[in-house]
N, C-alpha and C positions, 0 to 999 in steps of 0.2 A: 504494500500500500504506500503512496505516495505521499508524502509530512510536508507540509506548509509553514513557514510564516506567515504573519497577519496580513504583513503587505502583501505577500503573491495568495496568498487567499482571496481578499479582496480582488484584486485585479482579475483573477478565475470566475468571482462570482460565488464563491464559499461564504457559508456563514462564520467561519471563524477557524483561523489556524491551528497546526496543529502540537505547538511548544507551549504555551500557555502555561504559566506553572513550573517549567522543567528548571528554570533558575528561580532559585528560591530569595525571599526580598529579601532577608538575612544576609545570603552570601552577595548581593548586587550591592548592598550598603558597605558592602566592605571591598567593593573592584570589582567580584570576581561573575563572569558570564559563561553560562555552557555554550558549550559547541555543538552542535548540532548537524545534519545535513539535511537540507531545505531543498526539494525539488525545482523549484525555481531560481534559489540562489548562486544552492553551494554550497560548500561547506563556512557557517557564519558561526556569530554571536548573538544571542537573544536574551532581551528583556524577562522578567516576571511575567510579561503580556503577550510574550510571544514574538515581540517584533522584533527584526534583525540590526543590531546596530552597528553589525561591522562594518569599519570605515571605508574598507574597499568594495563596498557592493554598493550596487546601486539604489536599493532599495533602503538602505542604512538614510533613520530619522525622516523619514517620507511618512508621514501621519495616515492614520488608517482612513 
């Protein structure tokens, strides 16, 4: 099955990605972001919310 961020969910027409959760706000207050791989992206970094903030993608801080 195919894993999403928020933003390429969005732009698919999905209701809602699929990292949500998988960083936990605990460890995001302290720096730290999972990795994931996002069928749209690639391999990034995601928010508590799911969105990808790696600096090299393009989809990094584009609001859902």
């Amino acid at each position: 099955m195919a894993d999403f961020c928020e933003q390429c969910a969005k732009d698919l027409g999905l209701p809602s990605g699929d990292f949500r959760g998988i960083t936990k706000k605990r460890d995001y207050r302290k720096g730290l972001a999972c990795v994931v791989l996002c069928e749209g992206c690639g391999i990034i970094q995601v928010d508590p919310n799911g969105l990808c903030i790696s600096g090299d993608c393009l989809k990094e801080g584009h609001p859902v």
